[in-house]
C-alpha positions in Angstrom: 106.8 106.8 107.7 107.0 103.1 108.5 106.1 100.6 106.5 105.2 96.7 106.7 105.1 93.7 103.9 102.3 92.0 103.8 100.5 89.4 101.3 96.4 89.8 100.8 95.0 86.6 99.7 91.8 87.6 97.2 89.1 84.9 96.1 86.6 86.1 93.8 83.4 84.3 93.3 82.0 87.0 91.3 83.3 87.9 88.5 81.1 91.0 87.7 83.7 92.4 90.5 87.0 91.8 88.8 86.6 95.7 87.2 86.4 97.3 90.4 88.9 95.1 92.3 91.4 95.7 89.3 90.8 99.6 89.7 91.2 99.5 93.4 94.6 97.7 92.9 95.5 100.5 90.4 94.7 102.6 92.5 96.9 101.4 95.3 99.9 100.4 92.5 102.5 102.5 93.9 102.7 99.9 97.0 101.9 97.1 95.7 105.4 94.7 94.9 103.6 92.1 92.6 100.6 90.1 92.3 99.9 87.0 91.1 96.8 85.4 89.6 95.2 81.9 88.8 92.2 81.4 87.2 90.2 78.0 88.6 87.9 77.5 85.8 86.3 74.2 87.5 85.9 75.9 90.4 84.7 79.0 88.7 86.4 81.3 91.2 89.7 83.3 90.7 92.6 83.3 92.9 94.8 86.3 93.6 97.5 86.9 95.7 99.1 90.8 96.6 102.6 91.3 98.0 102.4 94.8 99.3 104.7 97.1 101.3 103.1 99.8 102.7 101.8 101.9 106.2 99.5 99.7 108.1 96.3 102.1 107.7 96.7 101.7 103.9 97.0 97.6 103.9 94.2 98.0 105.9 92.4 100.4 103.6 93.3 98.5 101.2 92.2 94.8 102.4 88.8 96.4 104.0 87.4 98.0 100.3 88.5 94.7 99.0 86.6 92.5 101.1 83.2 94.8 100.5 83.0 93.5 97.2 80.6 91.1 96.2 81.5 87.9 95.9 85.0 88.2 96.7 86.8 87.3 100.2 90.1 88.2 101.4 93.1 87.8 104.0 95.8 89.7 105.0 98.9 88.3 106.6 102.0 90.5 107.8 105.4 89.8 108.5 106.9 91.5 111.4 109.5 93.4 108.9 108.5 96.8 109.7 110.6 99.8 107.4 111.6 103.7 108.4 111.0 105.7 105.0 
């Protein structure tokens, strides 16, 4: 199975949709390398970054059920590091 790293930028907007993002990202914990968050409290918006390392299909999965959400946008950027398991 190959794998690639990738980092999926999250804003949310809404917070009523931190509880399912958070259970999505459990859900996908086994790939996931670390995350980071930062709160914006002017802005009112949260700011969350994924480093991941995964198959393509599942970053994409993964980025695509995210970016349904209300109120929250994402991006996904991959590096060309690409991994036989």
């Amino acid at each position: 199975m190959k794998t690639r790293i990738a980092i999926i930028g999250i804003i949310v907007e809404d917070v009523d949709s931190v509880g399912t993002l958070n259970t999505l990202l459990h859900q996908y914990a086994s790939y996931i390398i670390g995350r980071m968050g930062i709160p914006y409290r002017e802005k009112h918006v949260n700011i969350i970054s994924i480093a991941i390392d995964a198959p393509q299909d599942v970053i994409s999965a993964l980025s695509g059920k995210i970016g349904r959400l209300h109120g929250v946008s994402t991006k996904t950027a991959y590096s060309g590091v690409v991994t036989e398991e």
